[in-house]
C-alpha positions as a Markdown table, in Angstrom:
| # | Residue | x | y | z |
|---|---|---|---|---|
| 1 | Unk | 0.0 | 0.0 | 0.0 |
| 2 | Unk | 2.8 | 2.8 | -1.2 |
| 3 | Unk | 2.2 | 5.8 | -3.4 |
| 4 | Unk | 5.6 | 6.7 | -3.0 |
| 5 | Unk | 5.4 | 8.6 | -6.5 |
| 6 | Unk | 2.6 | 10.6 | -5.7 |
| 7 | Unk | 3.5 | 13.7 | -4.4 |
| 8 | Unk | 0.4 | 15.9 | -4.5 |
| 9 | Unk | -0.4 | 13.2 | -2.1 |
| 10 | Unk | 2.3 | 12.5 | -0.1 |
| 11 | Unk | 1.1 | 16.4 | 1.0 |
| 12 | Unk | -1.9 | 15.6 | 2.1 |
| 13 | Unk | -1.3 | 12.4 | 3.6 |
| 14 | Unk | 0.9 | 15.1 | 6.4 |
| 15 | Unk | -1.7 | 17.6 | 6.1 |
| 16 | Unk | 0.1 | 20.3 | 3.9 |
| 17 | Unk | -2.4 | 22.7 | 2.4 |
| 18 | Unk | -0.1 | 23.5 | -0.6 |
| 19 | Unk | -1.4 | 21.0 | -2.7 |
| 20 | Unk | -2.0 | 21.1 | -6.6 |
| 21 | Unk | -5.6 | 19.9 | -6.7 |
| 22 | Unk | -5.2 | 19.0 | -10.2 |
| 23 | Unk | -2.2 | 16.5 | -10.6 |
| 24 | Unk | -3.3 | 15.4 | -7.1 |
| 25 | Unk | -6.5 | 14.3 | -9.2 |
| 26 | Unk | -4.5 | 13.2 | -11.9 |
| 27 | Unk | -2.7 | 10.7 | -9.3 |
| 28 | Unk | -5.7 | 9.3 | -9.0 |
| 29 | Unk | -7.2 | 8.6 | -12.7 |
| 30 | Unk | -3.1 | 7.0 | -13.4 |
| 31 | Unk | -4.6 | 4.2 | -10.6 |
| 32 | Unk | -6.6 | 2.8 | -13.2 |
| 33 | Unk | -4.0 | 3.9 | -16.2 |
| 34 | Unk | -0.7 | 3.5 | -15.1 |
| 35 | Unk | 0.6 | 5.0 | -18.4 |
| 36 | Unk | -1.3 | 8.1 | -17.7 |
| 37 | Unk | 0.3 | 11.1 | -19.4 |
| 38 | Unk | -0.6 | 14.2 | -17.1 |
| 39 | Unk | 1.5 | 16.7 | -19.7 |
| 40 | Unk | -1.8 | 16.6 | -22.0 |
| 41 | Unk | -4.6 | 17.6 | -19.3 |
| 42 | Unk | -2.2 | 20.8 | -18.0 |
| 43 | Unk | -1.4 | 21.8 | -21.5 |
| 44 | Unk | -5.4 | 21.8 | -22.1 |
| 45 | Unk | -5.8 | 23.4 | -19.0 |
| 46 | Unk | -3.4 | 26.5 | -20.2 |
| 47 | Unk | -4.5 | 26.6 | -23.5 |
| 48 | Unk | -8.3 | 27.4 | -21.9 |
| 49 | Unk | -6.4 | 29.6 | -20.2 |
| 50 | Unk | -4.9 | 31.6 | -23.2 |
| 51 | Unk | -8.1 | 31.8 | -24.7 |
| 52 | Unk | -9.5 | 33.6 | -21.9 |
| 53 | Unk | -6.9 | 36.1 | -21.1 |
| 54 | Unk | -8.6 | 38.7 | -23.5 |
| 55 | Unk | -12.1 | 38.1 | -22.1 |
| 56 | Unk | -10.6 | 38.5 | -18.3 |
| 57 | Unk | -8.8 | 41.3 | -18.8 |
| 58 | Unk | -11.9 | 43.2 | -20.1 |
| 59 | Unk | -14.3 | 42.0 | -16.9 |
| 60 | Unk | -16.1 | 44.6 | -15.1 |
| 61 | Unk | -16.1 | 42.5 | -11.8 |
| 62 | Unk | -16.2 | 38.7 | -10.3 |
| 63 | Unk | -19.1 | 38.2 | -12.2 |
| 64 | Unk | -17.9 | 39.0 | -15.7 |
| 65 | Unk | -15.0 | 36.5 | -15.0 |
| 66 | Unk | -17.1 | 33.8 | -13.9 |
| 67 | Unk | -19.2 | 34.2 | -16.9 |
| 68 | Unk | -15.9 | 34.3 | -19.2 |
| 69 | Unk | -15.0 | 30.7 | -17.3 |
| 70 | Unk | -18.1 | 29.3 | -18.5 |
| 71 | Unk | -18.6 | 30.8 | -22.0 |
| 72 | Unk | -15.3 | 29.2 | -22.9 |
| 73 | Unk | -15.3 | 25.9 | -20.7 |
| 74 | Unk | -19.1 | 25.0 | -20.8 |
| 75 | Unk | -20.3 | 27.1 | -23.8 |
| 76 | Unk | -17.4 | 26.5 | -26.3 |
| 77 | Unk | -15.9 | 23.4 | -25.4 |
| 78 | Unk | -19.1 | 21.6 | -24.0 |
| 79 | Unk | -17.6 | 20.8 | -20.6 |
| 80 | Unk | -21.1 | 20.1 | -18.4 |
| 81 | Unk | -22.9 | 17.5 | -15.6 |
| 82 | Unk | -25.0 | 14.3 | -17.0 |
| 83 | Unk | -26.8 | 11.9 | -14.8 |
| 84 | Unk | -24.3 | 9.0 | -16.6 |
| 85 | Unk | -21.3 | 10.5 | -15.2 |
| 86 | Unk | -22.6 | 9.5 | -12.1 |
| 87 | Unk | -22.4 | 6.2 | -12.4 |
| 88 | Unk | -18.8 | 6.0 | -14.2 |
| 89 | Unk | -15.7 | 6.0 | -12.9 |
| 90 | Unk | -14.8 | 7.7 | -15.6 |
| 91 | Unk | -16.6 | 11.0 | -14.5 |
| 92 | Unk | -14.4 | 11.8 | -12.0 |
| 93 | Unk | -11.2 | 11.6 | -14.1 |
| 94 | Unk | -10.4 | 15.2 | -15.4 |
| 95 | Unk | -9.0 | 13.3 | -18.8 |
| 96 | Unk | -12.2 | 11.8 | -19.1 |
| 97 | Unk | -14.0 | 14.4 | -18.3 |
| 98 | Unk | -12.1 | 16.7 | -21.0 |
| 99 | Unk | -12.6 | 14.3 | -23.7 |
| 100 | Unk | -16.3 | 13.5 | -23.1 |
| 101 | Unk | -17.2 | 16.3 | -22.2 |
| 102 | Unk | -19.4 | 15.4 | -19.4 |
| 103 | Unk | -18.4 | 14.7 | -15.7 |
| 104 | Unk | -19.6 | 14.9 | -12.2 |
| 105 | Unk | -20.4 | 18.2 | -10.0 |
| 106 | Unk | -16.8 | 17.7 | -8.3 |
| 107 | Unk | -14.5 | 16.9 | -11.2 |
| 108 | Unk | -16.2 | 19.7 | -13.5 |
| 109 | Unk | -15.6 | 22.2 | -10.4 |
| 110 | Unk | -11.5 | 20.9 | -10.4 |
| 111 | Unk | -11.8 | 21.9 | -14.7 |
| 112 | Unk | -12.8 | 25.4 | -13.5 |
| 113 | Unk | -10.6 | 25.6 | -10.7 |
| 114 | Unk | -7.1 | 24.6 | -12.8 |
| 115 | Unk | -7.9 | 27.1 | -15.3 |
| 116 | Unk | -8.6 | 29.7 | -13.0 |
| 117 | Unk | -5.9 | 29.3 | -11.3 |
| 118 | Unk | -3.6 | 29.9 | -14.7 |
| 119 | Unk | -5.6 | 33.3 | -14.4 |
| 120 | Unk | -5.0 | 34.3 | -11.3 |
| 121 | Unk | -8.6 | 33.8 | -10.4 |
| 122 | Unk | -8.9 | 32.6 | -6.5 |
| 123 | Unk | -11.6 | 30.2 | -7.5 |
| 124 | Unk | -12.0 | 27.7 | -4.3 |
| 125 | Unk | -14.1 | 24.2 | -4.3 |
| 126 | Unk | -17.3 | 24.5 | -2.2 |
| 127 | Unk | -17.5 | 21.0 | -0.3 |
| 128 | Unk | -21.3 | 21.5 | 0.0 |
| 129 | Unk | -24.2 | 18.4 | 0.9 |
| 130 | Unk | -24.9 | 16.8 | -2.2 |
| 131 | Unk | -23.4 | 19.1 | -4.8 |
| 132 | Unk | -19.8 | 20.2 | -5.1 |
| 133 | Unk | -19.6 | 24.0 | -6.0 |
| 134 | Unk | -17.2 | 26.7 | -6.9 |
| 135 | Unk | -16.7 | 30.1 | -4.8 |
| 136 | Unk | -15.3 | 33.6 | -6.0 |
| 137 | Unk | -15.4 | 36.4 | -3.3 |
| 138 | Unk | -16.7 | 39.3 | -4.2 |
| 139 | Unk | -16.6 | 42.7 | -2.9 |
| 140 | Unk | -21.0 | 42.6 | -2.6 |
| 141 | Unk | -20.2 | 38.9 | -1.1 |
| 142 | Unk | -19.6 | 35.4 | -2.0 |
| 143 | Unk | -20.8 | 34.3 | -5.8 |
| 144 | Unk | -21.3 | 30.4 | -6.8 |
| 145 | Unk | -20.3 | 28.5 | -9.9 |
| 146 | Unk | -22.1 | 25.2 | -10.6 |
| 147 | Unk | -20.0 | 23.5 | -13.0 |
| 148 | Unk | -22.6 | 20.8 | -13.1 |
| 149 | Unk | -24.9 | 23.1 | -14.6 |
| 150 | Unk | -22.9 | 25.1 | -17.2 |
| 151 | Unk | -21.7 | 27.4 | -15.1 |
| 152 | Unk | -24.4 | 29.1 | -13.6 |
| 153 | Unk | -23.6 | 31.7 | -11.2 |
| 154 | Unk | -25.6 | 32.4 | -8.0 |
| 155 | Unk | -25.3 | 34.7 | -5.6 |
| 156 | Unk | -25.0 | 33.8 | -1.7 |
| 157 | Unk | -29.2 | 33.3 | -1.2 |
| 158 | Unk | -30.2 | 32.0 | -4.5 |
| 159 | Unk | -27.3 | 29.2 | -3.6 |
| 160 | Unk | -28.7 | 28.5 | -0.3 |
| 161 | Unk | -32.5 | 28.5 | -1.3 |
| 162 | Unk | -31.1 | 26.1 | -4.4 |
| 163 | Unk | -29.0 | 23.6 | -2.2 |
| 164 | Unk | -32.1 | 24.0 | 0.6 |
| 165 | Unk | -34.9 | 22.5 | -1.8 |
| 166 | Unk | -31.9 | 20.2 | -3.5 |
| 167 | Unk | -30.7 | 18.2 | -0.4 |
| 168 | Unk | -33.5 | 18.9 | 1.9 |
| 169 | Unk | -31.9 | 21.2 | 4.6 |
| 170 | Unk | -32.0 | 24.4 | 6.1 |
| 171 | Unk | -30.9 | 27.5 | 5.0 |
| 172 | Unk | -29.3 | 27.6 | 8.6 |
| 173 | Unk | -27.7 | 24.2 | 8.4 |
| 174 | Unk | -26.5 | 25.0 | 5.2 |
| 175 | Unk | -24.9 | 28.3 | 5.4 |
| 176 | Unk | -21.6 | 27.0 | 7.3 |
| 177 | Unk | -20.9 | 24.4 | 4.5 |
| 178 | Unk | -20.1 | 27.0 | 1.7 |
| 179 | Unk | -16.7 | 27.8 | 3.2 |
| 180 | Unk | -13.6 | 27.2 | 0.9 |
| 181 | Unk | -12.8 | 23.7 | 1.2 |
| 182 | Unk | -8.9 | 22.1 | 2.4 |
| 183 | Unk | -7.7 | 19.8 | -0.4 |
| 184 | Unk | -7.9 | 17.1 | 1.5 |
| 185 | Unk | -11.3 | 17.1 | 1.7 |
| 186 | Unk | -11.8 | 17.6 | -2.0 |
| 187 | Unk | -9.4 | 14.7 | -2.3 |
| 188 | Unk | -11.3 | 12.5 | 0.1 |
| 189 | Unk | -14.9 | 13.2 | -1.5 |
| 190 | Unk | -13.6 | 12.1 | -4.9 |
| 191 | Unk | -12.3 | 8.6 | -3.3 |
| 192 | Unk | -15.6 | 8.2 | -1.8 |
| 193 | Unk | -17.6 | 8.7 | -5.2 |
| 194 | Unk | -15.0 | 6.4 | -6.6 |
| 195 | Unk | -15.6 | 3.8 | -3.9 |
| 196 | Unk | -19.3 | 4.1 | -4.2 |
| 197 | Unk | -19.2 | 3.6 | -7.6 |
| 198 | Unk | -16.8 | 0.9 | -8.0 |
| 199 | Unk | -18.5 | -1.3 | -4.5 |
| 200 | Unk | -21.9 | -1.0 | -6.8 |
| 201 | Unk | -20.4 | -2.8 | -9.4 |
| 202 | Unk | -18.6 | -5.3 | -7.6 |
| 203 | Unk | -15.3 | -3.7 | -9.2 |
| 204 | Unk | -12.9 | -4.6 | -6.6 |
| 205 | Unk | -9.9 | -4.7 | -8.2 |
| 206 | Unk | -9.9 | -0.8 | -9.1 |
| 207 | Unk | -11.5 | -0.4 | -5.8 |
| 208 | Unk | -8.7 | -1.6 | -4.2 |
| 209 | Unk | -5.9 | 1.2 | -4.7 |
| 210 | Unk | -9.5 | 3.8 | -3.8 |
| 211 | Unk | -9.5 | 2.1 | -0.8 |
| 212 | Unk | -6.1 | 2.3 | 0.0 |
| 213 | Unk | -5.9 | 6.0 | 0.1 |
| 214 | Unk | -8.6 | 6.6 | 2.3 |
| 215 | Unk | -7.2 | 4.3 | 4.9 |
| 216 | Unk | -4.0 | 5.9 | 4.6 |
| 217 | Unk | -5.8 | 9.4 | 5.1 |
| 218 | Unk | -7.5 | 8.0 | 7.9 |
| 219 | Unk | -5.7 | 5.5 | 9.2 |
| 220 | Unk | -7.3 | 5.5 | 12.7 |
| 221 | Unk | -10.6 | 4.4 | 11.2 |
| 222 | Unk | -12.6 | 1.7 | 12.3 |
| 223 | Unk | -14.7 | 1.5 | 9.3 |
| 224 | Unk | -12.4 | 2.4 | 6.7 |
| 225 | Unk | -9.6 | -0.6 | 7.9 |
| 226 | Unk | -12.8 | -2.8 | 8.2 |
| 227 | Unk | -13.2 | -1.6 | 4.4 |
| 228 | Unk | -9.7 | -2.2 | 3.4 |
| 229 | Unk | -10.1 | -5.9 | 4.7 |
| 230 | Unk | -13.3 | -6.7 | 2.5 |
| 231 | Unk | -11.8 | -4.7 | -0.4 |
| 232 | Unk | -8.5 | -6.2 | -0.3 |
| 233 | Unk | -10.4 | -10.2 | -0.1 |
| 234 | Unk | -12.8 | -9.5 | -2.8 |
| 235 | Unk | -9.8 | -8.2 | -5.0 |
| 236 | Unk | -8.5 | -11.7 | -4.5 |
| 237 | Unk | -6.1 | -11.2 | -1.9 |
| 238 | Unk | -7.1 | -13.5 | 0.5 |
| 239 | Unk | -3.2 | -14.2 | 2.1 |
| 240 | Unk | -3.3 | -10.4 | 2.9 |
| 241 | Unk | -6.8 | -9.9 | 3.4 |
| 242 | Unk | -6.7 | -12.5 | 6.2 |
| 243 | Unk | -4.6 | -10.5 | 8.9 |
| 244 | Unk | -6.7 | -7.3 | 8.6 |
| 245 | Unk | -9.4 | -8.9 | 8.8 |
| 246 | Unk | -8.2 | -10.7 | 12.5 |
| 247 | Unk | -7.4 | -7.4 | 13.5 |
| 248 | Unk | -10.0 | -5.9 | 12.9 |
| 249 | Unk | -12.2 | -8.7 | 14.6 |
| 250 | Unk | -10.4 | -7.8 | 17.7 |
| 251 | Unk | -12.2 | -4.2 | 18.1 |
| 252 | Unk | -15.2 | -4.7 | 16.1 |
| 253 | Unk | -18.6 | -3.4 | 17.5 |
| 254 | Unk | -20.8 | -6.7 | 17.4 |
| 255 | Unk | -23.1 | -6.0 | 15.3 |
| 256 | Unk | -19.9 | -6.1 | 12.9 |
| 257 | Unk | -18.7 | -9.4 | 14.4 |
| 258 | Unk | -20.7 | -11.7 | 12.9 |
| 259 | Unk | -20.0 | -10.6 | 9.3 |
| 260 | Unk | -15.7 | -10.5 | 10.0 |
| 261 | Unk | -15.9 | -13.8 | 11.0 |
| 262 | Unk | -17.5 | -15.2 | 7.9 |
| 263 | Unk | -15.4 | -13.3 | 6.0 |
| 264 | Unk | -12.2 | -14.8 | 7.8 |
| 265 | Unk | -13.4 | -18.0 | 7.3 |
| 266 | Unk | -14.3 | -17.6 | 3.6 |
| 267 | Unk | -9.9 | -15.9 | 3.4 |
| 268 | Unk | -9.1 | -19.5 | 4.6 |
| 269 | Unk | -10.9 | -21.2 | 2.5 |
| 270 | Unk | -9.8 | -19.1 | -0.1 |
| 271 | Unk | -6.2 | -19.9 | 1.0 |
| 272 | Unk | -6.4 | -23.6 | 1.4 |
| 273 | Unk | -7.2 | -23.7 | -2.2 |
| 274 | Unk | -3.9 | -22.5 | -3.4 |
| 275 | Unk | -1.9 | -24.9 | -1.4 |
């Protein structure tokens, strides 16, 4: 379990907020594609970024530059959410997402951020309940970018009313969850989708290297070594699947118990078959 080469990682695995959001992304899509070439995403990102200086340099205020984003990203190179996306690995992948043209809330947001960024536009991910967002301060207050939805812009109450009636809660309960978020966070949310998406399909070798991460980011978790056990079994690893699971047997609630022993006994079976 070593992502020694992974840098933007490394960072967050010790906290550090100076983390490049994008290639720390990219670390993550060259799981599944080992030959990965990052060079060809950042170039896209800085050529988005050339088109755009004209158009930012004539904004009027945080407005007209979030508008500019989403002319060029959305409007002229299609970049926008679709319910698939949601069930792909794929859409949370900023290559994929480039190419296709369609990704999730979170991995659309990242698009906007990197190219921002090459503007010197201090656009910041919004880790908010159900739908990942972008933030620009304003001198009149906060605005919102929804990369999901083509960019559209929203002020501070139209975001609130919108993510009120979306997820359910209240304004109140809402209003301290459309802070900047850390990195790790962002980082963390996008190896949760992954796992969720991966689980549902019974994809557990890809799932594996997902669940790696997060028990390294966490590696005081109950539930997430519990996970790593199951993963790591299911990915056909029952030799090291075997001693996790022990472990964790020894500190399980019991409502957990029951399950960890079957699945200990199905890593021995699993082993006495290969000898």
């Amino acid at each position: 379990m070593s992502f020694a080469g992974d840098e933007e990682f490394a960072k967050l695995l010790v906290r550090q907020d100076d983390v490049d959001l994008e290639t720390a992304a990219l670390e993550l899509a060259r799981d599944v594609n080992p030959s990965l070439d990052f060079a060809a995403t950042l170039t896209w990102f800085d050529q988005r970024a050339a088109e755009l200086a004209a158009p930012v340099a004539r904004a009027n205020d945080e407005q007209d530059l979030l508008e500019s984003l989403a002319g060029c990203l959305s409007g002229r190179h299609g970049l926008t959410g679709s319910a698939e996306a949601f069930g792909s690995a794929a859409g949370s992948f900023l290559p994929d997402v480039i190419a296709t043209g369609h990704g999730i809330p979170i991995s659309l947001s990242l698009v906007y951020i990197a190219v921002a960024k090459r503007l010197r536009i201090p656009l910041e991910g919004v880790a908010s309940p159900i739908h990942f967002l972008c933030r620009l301060d304003a001198p009149s207050g906060p605005l919102f970018l929804d990369a999901f939805s083509s960019g559209r812009v929203m002020e501070l109450d139209e975001c609130l009313n919108w993510l009120s009636d979306l997820s359910g809660l209240a304004r109140q309960r809402l209003l301290p969850t459309l802070g900047p978020a850390r990195p790790r966070q962002i980082i963390q949310r996008m190896l949760n989708n992954l796992k969720a998406i991966y689980i549902d399909q019974d994809s557990w070798k890809p799932a594996l290297p997902v669940q790696q991460r997060l028990t390294l980011l966490e590696p005081t978790s109950y539930a997430q070594r519990r996970d790593l056990a199951l993963v790591t079994l299911k990915a056909g690893h029952p030799d090291r699947a075997l001693g996790m699971l022990q472990s964790c047997a020894k500190t399980a609630p019991s409502d957990d118990l029951v399950v960890l022993e079957k699945l200990i006994d199905q890593a021995r079976v699993a082993l006495a078959a290969w000898n």
